[in-house]
N, C-alpha and C positions, 0 to 999 in steps of 0.2 A: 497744743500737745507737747511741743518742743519745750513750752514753757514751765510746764508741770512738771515735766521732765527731770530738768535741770532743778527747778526749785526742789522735789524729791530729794534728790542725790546732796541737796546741799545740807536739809534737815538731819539726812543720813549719817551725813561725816562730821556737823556739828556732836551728832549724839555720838558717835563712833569713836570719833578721834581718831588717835594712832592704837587702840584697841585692836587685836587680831580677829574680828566677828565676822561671820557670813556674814556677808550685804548684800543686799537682793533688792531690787526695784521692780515693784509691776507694774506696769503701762499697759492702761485698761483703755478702748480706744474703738470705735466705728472704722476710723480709719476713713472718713467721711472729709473731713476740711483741709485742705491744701494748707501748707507750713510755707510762712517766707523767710526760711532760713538757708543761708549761703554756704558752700561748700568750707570756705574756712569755719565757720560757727561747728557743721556738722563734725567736721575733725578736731575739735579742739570738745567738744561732747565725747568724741569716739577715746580720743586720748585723757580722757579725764576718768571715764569710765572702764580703762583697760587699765590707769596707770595706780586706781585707787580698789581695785581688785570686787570692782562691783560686778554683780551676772543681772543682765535686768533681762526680764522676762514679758515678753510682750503678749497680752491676751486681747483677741480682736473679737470684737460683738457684734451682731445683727447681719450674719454675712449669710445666714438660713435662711433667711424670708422665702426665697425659691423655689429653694427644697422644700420646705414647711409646704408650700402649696400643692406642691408633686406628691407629696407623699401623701397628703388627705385624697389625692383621687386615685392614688394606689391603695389604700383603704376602702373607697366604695367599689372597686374592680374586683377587691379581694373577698368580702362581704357575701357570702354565702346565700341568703337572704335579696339580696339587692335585685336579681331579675329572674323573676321566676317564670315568666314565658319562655325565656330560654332550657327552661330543663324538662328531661324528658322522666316520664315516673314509669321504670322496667317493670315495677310488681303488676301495672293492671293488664287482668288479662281480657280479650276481647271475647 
C-alpha cells in the first residue's frame, strides 16, 4: 500500500513539475495487510507530501460486510408480509 503510494506521488510530480495544479492522490485500500514501514519512511512520506502540496485522499473498502448482514434481517423484521400469524384482522366480526 505504502508502495503504491509513493509510486503515485512520484508519477504525479514527474507529470506536474513545478506546475501550480491541484494534486490529489487516492489511496483505495481494504486496509487489510500490515505495512513494514518504519517511522522515519512514514515522516519522510508525511514530509514529502506536505512539502509538495499534495491532499491525498484515502477511500477504504469492504468495511460493510457487518452491516450488509444486519441490515438484510432488519429487512425481514420490517416486511409486512413476513409473519402473518402474528396479526390480528379487527374487520371480522364474531
Amino acid at each position: 500500500m505504502i508502495d503504491a503510494l509513493i509510486v503515485g506521488m512520484d508519477v504525479l510530480m514527474q507529470h506536474c513539475g513545478t506546475k501550480k495544479y491541484k494534486k490529489r492522490v487516492f489511496l483505495i485500500t481494504d486496509g487489510e495487510k500490515k505495512t513494514n514501514v518504519d517511522q522515519a519512511q512514514m515522516q519522510e512520506l508525511i514530509n514529502s507530501i506536505t512539502s509538495n502540496e499534495i491532499k491525498l485522499n484515502c477511500i477504504a473498502m469492504d468495511f460493510c460486510d457487518e452491516l450488509a448482514e444486519d441490515s438484510e434481517e432488519d429487512e425481514d423484521e420490517e416486511d409486512p408480509e413476513a409473519n402473518h400469524d402474528d396479526k390480528v384482522d379487527l374487520n371480522k366480526t364474531k
